[in-house]
C-alpha positions as CSV (number, residue, x, y, z in Angstrom):
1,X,0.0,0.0,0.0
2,X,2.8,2.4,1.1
3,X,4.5,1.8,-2.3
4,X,1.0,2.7,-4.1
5,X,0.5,5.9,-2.5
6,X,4.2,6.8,-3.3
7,X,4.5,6.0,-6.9
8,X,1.0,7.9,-7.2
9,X,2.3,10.6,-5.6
10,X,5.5,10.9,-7.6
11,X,3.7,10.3,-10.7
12,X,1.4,13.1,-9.9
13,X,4.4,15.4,-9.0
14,X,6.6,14.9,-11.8
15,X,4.5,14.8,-15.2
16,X,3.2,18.6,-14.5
17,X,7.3,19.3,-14.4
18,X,8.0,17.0,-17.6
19,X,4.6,19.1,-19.2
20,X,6.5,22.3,-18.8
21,X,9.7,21.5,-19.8
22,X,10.7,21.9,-23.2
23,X,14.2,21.2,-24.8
24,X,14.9,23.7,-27.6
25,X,17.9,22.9,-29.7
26,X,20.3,25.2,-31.0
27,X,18.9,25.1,-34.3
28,X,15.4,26.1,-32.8
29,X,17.4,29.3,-31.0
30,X,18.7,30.2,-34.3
31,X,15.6,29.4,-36.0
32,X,13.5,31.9,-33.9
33,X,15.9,34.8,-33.9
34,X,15.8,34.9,-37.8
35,X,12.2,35.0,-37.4
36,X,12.2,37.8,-35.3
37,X,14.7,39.3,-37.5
38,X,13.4,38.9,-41.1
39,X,9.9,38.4,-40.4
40,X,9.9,34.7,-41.3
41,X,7.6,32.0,-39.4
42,X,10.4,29.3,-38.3
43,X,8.1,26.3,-39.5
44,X,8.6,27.5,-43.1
45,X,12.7,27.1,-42.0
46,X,15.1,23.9,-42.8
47,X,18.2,22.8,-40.3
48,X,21.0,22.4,-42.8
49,X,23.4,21.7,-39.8
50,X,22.9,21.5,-35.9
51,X,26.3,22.1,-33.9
52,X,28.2,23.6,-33.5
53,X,26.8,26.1,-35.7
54,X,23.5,25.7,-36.5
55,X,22.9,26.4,-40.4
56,X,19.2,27.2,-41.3
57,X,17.0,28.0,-44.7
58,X,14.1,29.5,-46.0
59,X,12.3,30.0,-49.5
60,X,10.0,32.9,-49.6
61,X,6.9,32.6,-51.8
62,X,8.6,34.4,-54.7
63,X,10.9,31.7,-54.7
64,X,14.3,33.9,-53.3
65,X,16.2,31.2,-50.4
66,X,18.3,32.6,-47.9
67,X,20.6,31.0,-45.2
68,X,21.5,32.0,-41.9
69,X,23.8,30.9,-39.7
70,X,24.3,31.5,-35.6
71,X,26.4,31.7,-33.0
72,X,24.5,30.8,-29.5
73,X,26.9,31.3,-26.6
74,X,25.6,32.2,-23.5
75,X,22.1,33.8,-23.3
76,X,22.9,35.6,-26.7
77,X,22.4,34.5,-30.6
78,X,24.5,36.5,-33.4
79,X,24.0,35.4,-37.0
80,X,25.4,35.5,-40.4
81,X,23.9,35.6,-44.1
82,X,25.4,33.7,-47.0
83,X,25.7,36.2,-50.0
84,X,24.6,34.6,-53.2
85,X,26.2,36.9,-55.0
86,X,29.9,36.3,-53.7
87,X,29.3,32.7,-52.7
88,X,31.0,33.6,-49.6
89,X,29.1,33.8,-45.4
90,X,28.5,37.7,-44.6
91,X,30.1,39.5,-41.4
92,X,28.8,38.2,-37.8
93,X,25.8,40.6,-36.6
94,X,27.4,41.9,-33.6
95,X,28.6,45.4,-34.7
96,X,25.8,46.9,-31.7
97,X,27.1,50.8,-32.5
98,X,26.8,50.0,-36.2
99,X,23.2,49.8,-35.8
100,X,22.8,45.8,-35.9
101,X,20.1,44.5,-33.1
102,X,21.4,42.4,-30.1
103,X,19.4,39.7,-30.2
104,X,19.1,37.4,-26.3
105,X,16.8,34.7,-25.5
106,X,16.0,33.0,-22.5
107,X,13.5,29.7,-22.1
108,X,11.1,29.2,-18.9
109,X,8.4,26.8,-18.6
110,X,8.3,25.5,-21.8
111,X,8.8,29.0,-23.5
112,X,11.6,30.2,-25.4
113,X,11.7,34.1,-25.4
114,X,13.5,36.3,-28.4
115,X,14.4,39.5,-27.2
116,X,15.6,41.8,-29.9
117,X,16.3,45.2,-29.0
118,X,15.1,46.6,-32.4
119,X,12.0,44.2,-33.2
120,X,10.8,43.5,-29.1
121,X,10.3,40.4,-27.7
122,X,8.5,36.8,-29.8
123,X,7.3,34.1,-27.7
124,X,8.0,30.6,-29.3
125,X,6.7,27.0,-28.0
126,X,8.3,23.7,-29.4
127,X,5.0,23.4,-31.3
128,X,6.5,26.5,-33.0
129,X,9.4,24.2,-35.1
């Protein structure tokens, strides 16, 4: 009886923590800050690579792809463009006095947060990728 009532009780205690925690990958970091950055909704987005860093893409409707590319250390996310044009990655977005957005996130119960000090904050659940 005693083991019953304890496996009941740690059942009921640890599926709401399991509920409301939610592993986002590196890829889905980078994947949301593009979004907040160009607009883009990250399900329309393709991992090309995961670590150790994550490569994503994206074909608009007019039929234009783009690929990004981020750095995740800490609580911040910096990304890169590959030019078409000179087949070649484009300079890390981290010149802040240049006019380039810092970009952080942060993930609590289940939610990952983009703050982007140009475009405001985006809520994202795994749902979301």
């Amino acid at each position: 009886m005693k083991t019953t009532i304890s496996i009941a009780l740690l059942t009921s205690v640890c599926i709401p923590a399991a509920t409301y925690a939610a592993d986002f990958s590196s890829a889905d970091i980078c994947k949301a800050a593009i979004s907040v950055e160009m607009g883009r909704p990250t399900k329309t987005m393709k991992t090309k690579s995961t670590e150790p860093i994550p490569e994503i893409s994206y074909r608009r409707p007019d039929g234009d792809s783009f690929r990004y590319r981020c750095q995740v250390t800490g609580d911040r996310v910096v990304w890169s463009a590959f030019m078409e044009d000179t087949r070649e990655w484009g300079r890390w977005r981290n010149r802040y006095s240049d006019g380039d957005a810092a970009t952080t996130y942060s993930i609590s119960n289940g939610v990952l947060t983009i703050s982007n000090d140009q475009s405001g904050d985006q809520n994202f659940k795994k749902k979301d990728f």
